[in-house]
LUMLUMDREN-2810 file (N, C-alpha, C; in Angstrom, 1 decimal):
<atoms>
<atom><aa>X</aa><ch>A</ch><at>N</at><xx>87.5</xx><yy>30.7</yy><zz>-23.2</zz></atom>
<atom><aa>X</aa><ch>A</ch><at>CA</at><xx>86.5</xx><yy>31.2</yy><zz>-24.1</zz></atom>
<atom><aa>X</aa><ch>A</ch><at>C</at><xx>86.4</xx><yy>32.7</yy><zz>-23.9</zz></atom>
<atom><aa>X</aa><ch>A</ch><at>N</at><xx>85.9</xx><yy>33.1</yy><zz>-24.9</zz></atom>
<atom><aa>X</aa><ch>A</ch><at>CA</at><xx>86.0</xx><yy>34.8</yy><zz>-25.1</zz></atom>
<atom><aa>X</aa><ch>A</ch><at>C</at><xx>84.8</xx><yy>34.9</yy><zz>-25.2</zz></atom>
<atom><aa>X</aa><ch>A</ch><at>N</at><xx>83.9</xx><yy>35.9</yy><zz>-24.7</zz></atom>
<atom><aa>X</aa><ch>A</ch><at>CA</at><xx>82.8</xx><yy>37.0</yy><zz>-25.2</zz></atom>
<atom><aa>X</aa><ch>A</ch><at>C</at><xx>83.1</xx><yy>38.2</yy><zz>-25.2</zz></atom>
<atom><aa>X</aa><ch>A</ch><at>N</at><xx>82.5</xx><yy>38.2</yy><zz>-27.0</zz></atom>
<atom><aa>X</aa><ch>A</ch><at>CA</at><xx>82.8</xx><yy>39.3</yy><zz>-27.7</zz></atom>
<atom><aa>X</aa><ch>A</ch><at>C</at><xx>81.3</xx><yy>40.1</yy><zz>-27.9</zz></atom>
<atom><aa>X</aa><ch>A</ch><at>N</at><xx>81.2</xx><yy>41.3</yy><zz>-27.4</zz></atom>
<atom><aa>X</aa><ch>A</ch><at>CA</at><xx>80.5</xx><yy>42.0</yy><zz>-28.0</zz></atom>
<atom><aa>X</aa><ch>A</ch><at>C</at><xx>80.6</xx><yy>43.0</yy><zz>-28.4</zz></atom>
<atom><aa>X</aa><ch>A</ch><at>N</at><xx>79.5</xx><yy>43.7</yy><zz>-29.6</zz></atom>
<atom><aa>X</aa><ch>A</ch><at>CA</at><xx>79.6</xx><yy>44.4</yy><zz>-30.7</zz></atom>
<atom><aa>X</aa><ch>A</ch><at>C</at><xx>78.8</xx><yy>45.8</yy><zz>-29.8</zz></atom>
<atom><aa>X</aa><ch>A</ch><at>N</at><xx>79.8</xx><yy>46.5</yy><zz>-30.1</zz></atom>
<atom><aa>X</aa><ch>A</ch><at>CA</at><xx>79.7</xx><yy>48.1</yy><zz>-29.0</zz></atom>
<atom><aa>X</aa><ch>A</ch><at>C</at><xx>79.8</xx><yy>49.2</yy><zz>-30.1</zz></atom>
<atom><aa>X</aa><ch>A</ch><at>N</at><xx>80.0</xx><yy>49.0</yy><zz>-31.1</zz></atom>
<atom><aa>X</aa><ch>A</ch><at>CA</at><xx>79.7</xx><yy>50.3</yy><zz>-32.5</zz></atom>
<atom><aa>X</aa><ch>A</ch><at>C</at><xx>79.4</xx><yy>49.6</yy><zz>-33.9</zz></atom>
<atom><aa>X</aa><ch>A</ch><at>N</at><xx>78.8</xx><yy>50.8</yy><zz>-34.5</zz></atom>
<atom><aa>X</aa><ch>A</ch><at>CA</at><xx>78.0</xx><yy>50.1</yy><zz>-35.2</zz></atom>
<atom><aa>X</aa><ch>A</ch><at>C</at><xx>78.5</xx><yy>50.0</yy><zz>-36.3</zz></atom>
<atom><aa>X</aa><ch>A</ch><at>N</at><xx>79.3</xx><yy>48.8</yy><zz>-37.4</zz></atom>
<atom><aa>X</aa><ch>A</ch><at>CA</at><xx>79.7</xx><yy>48.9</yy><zz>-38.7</zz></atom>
<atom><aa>X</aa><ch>A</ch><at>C</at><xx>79.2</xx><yy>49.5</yy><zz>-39.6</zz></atom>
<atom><aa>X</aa><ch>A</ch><at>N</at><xx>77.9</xx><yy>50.1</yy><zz>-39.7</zz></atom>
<atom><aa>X</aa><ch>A</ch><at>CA</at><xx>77.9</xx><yy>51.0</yy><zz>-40.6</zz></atom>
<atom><aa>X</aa><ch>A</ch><at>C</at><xx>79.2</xx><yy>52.3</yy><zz>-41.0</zz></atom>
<atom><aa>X</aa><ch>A</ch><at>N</at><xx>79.4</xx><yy>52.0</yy><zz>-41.8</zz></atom>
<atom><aa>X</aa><ch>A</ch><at>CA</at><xx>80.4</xx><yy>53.7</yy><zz>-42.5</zz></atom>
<atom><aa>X</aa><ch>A</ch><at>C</at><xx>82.1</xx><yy>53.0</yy><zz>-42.3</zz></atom>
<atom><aa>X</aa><ch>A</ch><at>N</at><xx>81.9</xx><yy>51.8</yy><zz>-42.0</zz></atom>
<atom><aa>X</aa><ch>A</ch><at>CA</at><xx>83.4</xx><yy>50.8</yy><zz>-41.5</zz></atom>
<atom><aa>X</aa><ch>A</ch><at>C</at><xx>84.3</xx><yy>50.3</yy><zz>-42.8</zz></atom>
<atom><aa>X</aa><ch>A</ch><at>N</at><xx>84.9</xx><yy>49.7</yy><zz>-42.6</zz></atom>
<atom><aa>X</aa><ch>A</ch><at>CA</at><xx>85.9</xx><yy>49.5</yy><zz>-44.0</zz></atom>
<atom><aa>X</aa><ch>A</ch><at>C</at><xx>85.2</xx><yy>48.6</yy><zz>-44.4</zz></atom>
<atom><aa>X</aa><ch>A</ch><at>N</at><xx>85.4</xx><yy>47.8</yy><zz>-45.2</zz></atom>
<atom><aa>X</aa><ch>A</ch><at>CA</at><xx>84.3</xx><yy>47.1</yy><zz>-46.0</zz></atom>
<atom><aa>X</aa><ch>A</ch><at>C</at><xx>85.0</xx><yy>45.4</yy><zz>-45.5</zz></atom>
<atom><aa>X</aa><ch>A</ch><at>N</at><xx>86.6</xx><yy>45.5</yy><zz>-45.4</zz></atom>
<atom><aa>X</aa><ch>A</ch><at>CA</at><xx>87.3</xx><yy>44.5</yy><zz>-44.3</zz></atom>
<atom><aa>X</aa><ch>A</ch><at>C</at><xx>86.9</xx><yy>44.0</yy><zz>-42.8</zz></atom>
<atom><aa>X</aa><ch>A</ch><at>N</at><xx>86.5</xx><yy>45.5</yy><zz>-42.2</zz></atom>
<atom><aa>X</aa><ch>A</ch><at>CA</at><xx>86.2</xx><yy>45.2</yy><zz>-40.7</zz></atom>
<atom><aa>X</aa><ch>A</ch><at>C</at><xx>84.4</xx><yy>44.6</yy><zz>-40.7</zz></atom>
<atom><aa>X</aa><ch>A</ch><at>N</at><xx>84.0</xx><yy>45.2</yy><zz>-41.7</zz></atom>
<atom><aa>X</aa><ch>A</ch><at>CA</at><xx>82.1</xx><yy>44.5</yy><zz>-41.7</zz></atom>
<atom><aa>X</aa><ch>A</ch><at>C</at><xx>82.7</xx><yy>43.3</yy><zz>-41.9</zz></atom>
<atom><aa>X</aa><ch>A</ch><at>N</at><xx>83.3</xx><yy>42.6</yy><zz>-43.0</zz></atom>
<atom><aa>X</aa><ch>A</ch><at>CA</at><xx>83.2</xx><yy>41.1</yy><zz>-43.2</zz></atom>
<atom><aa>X</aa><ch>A</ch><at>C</at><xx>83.7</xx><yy>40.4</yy><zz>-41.9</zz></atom>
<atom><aa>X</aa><ch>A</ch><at>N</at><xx>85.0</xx><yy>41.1</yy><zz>-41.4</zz></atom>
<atom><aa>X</aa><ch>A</ch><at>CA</at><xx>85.7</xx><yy>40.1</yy><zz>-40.0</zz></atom>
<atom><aa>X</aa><ch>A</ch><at>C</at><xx>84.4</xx><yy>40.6</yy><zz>-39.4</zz></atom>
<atom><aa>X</aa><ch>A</ch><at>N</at><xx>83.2</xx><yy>41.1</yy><zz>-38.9</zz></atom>
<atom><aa>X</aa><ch>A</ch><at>CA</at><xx>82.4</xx><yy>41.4</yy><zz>-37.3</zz></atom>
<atom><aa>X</aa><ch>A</ch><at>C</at><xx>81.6</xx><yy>40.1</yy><zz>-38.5</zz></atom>
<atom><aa>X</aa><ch>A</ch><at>N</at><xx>81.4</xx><yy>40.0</yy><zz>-39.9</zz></atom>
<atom><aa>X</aa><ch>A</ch><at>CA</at><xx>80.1</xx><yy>39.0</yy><zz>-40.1</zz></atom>
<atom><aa>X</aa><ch>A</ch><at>C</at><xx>81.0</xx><yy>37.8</yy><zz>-39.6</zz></atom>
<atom><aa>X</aa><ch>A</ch><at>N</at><xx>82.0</xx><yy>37.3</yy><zz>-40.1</zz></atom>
<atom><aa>X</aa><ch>A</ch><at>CA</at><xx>82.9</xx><yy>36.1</yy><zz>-40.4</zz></atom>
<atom><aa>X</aa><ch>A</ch><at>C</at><xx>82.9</xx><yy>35.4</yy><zz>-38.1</zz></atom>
<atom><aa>X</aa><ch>A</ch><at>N</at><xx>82.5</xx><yy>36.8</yy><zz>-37.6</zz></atom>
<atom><aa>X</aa><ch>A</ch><at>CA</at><xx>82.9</xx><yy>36.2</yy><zz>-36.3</zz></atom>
<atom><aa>X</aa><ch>A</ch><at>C</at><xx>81.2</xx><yy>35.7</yy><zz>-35.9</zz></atom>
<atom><aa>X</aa><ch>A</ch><at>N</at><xx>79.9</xx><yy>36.0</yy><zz>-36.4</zz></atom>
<atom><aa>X</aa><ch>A</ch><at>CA</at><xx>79.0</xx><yy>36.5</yy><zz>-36.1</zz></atom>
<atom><aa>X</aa><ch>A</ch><at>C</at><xx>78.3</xx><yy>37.2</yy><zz>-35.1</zz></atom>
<atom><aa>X</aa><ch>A</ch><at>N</at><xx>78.6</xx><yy>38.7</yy><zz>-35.6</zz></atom>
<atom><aa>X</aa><ch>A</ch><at>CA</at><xx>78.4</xx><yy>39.9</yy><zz>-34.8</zz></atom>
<atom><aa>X</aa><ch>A</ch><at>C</at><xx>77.2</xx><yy>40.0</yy><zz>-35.8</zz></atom>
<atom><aa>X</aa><ch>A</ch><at>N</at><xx>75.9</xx><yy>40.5</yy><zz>-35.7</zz></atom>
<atom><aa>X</aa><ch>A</ch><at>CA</at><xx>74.6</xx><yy>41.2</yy><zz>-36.2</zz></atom>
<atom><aa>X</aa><ch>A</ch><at>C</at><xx>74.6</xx><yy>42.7</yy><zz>-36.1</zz></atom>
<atom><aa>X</aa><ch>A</ch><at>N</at><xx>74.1</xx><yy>43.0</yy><zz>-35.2</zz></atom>
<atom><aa>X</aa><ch>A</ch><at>CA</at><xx>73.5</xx><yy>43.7</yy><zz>-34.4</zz></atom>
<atom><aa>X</aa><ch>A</ch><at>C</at><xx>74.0</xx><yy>44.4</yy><zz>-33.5</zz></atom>
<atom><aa>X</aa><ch>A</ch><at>N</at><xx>74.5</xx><yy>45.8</yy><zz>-32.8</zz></atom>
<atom><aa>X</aa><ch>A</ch><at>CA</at><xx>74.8</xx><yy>46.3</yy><zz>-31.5</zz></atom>
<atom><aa>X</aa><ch>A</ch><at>C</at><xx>74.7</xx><yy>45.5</yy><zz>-30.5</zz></atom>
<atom><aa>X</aa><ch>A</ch><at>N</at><xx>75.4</xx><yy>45.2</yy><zz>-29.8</zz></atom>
<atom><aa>X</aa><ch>A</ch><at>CA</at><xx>75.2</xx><yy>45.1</yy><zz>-28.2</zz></atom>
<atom><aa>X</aa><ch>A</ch><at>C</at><xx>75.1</xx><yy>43.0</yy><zz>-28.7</zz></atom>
<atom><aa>X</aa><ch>A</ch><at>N</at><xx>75.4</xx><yy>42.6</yy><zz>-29.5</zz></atom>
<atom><aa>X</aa><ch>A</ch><at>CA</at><xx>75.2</xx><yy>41.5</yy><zz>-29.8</zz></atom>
<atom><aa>X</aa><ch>A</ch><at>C</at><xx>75.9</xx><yy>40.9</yy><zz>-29.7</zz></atom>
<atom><aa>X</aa><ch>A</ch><at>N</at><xx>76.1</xx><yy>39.4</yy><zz>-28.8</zz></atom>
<atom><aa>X</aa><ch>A</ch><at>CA</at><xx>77.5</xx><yy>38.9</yy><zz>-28.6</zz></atom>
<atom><aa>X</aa><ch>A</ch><at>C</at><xx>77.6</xx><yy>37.6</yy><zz>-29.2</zz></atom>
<atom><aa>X</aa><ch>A</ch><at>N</at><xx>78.6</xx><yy>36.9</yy><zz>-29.1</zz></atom>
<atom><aa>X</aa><ch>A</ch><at>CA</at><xx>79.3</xx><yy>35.7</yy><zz>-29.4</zz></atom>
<atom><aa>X</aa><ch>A</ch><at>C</at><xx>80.8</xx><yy>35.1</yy><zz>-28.4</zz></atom>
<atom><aa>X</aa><ch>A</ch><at>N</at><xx>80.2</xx><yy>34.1</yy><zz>-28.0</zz></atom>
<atom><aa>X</aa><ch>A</ch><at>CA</at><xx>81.5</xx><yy>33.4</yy><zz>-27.3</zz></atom>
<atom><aa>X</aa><ch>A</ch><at>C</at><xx>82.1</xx><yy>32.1</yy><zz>-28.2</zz></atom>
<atom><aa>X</aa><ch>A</ch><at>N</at><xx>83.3</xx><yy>32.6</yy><zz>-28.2</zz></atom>
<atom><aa>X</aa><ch>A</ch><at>CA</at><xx>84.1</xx><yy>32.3</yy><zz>-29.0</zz></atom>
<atom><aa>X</aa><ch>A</ch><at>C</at><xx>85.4</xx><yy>31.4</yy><zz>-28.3</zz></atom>
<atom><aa>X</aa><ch>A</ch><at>N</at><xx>86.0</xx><yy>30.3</yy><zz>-29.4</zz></atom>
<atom><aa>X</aa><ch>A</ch><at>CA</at><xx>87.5</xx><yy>29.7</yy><zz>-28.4</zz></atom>
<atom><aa>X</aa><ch>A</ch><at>C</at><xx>88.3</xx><yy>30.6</yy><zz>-28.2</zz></atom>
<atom><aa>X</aa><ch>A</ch><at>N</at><xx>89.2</xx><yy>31.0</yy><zz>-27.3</zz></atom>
<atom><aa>X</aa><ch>A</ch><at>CA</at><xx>90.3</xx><yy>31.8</yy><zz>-27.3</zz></atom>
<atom><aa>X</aa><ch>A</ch><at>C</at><xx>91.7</xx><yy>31.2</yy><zz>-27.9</zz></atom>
<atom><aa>X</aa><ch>A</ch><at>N</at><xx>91.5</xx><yy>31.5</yy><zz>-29.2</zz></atom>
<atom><aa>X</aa><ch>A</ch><at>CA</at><xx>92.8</xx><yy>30.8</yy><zz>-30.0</zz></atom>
<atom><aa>X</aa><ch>A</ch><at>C</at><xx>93.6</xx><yy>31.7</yy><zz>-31.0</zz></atom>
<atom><aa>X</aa><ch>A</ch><at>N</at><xx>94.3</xx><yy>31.7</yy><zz>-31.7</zz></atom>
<atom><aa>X</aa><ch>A</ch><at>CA</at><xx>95.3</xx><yy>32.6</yy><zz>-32.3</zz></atom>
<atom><aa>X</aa><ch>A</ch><at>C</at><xx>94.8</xx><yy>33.4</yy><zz>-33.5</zz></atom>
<atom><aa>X</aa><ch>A</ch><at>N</at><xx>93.6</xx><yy>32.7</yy><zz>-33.9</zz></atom>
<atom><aa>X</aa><ch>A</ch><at>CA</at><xx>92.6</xx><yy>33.2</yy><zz>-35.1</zz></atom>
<atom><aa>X</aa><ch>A</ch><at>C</at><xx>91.7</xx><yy>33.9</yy><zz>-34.2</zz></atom>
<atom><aa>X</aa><ch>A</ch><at>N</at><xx>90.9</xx><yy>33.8</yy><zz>-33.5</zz></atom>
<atom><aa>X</aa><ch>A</ch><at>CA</at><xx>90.2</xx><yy>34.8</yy><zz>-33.1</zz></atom>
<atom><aa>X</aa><ch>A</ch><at>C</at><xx>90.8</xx><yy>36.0</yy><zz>-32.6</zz></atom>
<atom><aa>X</aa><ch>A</ch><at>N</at><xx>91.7</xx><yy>35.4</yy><zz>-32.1</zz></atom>
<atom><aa>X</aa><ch>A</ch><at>CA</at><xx>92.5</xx><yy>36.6</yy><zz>-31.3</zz></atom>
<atom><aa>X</aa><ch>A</ch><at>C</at><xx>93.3</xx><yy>37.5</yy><zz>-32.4</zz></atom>
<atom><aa>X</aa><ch>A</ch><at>N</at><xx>93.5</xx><yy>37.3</yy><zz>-33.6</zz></atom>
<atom><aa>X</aa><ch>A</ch><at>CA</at><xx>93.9</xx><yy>38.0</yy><zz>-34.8</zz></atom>
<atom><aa>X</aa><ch>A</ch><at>C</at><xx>92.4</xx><yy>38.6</yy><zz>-35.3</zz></atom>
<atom><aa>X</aa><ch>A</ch><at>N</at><xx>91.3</xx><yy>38.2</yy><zz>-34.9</zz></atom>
<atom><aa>X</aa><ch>A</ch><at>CA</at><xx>89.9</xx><yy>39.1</yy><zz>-35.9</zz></atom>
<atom><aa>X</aa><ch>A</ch><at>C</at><xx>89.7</xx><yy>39.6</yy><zz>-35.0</zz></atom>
<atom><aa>X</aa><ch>A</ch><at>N</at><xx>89.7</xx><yy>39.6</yy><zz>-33.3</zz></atom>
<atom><aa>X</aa><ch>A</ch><at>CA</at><xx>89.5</xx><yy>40.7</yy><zz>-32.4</zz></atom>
<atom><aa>X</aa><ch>A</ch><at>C</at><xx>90.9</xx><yy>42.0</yy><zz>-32.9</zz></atom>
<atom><aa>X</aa><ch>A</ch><at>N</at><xx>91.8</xx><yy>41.8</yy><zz>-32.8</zz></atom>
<atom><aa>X</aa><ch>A</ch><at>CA</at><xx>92.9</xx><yy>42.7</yy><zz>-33.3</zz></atom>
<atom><aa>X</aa><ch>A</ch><at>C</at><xx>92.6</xx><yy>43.5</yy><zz>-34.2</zz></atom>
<atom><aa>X</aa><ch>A</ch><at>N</at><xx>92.2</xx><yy>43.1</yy><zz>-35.3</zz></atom>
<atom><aa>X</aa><ch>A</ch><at>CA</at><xx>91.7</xx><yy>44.0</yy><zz>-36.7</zz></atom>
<atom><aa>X</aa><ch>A</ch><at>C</at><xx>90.2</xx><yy>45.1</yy><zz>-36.2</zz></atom>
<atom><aa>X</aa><ch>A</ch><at>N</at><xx>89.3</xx><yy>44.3</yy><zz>-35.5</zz></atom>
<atom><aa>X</aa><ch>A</ch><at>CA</at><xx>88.1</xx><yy>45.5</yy><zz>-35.2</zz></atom>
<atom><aa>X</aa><ch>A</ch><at>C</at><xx>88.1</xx><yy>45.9</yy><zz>-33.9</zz></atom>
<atom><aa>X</aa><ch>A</ch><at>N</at><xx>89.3</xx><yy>46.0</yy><zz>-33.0</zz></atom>
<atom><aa>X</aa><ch>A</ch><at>CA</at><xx>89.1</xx><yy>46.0</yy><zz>-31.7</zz></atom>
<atom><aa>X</aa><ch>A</ch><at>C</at><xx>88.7</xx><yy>47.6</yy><zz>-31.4</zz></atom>
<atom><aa>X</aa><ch>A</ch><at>N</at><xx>88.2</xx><yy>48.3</yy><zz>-32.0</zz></atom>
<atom><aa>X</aa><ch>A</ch><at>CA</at><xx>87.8</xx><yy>49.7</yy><zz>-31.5</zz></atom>
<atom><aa>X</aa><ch>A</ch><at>C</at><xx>86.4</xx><yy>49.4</yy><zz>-31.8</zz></atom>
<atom><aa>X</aa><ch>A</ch><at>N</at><xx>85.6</xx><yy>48.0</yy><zz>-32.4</zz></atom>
<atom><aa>X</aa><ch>A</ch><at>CA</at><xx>84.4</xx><yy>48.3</yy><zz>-32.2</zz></atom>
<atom><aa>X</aa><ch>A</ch><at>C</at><xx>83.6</xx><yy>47.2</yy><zz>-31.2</zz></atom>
<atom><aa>X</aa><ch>A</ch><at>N</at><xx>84.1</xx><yy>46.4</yy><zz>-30.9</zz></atom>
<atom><aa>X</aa><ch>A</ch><at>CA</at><xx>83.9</xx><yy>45.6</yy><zz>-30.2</zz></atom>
<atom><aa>X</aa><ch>A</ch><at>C</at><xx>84.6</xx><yy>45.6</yy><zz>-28.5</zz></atom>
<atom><aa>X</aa><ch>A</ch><at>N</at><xx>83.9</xx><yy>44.5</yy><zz>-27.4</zz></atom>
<atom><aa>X</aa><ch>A</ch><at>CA</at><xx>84.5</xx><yy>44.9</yy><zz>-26.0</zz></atom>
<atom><aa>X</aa><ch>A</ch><at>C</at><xx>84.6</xx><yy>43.1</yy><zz>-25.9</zz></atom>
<atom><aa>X</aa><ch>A</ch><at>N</at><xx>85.7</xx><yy>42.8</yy><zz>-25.3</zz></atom>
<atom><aa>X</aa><ch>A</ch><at>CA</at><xx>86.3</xx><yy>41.5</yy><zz>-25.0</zz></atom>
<atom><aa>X</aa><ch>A</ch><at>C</at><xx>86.5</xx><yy>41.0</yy><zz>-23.6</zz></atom>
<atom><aa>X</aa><ch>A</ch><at>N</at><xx>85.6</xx><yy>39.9</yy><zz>-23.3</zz></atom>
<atom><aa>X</aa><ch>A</ch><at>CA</at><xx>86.1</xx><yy>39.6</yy><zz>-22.0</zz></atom>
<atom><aa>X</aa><ch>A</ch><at>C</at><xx>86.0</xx><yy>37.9</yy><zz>-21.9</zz></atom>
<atom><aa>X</aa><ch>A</ch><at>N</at><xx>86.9</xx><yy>37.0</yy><zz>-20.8</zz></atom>
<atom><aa>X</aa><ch>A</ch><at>CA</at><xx>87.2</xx><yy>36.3</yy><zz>-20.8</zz></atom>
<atom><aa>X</aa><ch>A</ch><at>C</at><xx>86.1</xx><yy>35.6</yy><zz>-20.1</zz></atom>
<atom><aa>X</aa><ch>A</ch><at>N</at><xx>85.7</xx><yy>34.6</yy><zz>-20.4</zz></atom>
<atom><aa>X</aa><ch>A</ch><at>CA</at><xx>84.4</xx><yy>33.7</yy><zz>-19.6</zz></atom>
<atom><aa>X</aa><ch>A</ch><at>C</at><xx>85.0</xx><yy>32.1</yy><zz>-19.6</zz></atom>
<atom><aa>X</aa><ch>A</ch><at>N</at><xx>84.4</xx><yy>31.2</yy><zz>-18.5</zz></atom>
<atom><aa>X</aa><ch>A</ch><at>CA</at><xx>84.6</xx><yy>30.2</yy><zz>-18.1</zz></atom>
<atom><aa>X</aa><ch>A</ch><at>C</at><xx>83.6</xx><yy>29.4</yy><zz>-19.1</zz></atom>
<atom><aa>X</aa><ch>A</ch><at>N</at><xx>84.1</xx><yy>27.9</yy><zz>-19.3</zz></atom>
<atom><aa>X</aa><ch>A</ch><at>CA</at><xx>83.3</xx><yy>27.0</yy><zz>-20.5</zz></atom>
<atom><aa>X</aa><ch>A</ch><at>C</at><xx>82.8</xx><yy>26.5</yy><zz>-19.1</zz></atom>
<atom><aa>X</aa><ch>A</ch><at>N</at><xx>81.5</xx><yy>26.3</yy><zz>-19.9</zz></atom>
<atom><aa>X</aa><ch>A</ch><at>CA</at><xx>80.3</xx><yy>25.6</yy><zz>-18.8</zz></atom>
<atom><aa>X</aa><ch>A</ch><at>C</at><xx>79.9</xx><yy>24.1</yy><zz>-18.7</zz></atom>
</atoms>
């Protein structure tokens, strides 16, 4: 599993990278989501990865 959180703020962003941070649901700054670690996520972290911080977590 992955947690992702949202470290800048889409405002002023491509109009691409706002939809992938909605499509993952990112809201807000500092606002996260744990996610599967699978080939699709790991391709929408790729596309916004300068606004977002990634780290690996254990499923509970």
């Amino acid at each position: 599993m992955l947690k992702i959180t949202l470290v800048k703020s889409p405002i002023g962003a491509v109009p691409k990278n706002r939809a992938t941070l909605q499509s993952m649901g990112l809201r807000k700054l500092n606002h996260f989501v744990v996610l599967p670690d699978n080939a699709c996520t790991r391709g929408q972290i790729q596309q916004v990865r300068h606004m977002v911080k990634v780290e690996e977590v254990e499923e509970a």
